[in-house]
Steps between C-alpha positions, in 0.01 A plus 500: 500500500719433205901479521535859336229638771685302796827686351396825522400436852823374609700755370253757654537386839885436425520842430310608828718299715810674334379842552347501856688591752237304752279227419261299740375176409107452671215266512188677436291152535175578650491845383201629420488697168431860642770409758716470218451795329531705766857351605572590132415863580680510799837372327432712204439800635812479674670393202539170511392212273281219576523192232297167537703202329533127463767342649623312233584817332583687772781188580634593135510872548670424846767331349564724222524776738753344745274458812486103482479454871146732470301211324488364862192734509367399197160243667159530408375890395746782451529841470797700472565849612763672356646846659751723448664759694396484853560073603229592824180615261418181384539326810292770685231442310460167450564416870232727583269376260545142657449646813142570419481211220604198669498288181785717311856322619822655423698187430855683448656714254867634374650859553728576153635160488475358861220283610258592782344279722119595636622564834773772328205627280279582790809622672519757222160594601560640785807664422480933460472577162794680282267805549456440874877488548597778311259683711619378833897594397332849390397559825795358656718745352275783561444444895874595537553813320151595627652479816775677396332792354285521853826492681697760317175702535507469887854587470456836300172605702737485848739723340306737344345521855804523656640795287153671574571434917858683456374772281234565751736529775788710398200742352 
């Protein structure tokens, strides 16, 4: 690859580490090539990247971009996935994926500009989604006036009977 090539690549993956809001450093050694391409479809269907890159570069990039301490991860084959939004997507996936392809390791990772052990990765993998929460505090705030409304209800249906008993008897 010539210098201008090697360049572009840099400043590519420079670029991705800027922008993502969560990337995970993994080794897909012993991958098998469909096994590969259908990790790719997971993380891209859920819209995040998956980039293969050589460590020397990917040291440069990690420098340029202010995550030093991530070139820690940067042994033998590595792929990058870069996500943005949701920090628990990525991790979902790629933890799962491991789960049923033993050879893909999650070595670590960074969240905006902190870096992530594999333990906190997988943590993040277990975690409810952004989705899932927002959900769960729906519902939480629905039980009560739910409750509410059924009680009030009650309340009104007593009455109303009531009024009906004393018009009864002074007819």
């Amino acid at each position: 690859m010539s210098g201008i090539g090697k360049d572009i690549v840099v400043r590519d993956l420079t670029e991705k580490l800027k922008r993502a809001e969560t990337t995970i450093v993994t080794d897909y050694r012993g991958l098998k090539v469909v096994e590969m391409a259908e990790l790719r479809k997971r993380l891209r269907e859920a819209g995040v990247e998956y980039k293969v890159a050589k460590n020397t570069l990917a040291c440069f990039a990690a420098e340029e971009s202010e995550l030093e301490d991530m070139k820690q991860f940067l042994v033998g084959p590595t792929a990058f996935a870069f996500g943005a939004g949701d920090p628990t997507v990525a991790a979902k996936i790629l933890a799962g994926f491991a789960r049923e392809y033993p050879p893909l390791k999650i070595r670590g990772g960074a969240f905006r500009k902190e870096i992530l052990s594999s333990e906190k990765v997988n943590l993040w993998a277990v975690l409810p989604s952004r989705e899932e929460l927002l959900a769960k505090v729906a519902a939480g705030m629905k039980s009560p006036l739910s409750n509410l409304v059924f009680g009030l209800k009650g309340i009104m249906t007593k009455f109303i009977y009531t009024l009906e008993a004393i018009k009864a008897q002074k007819e």
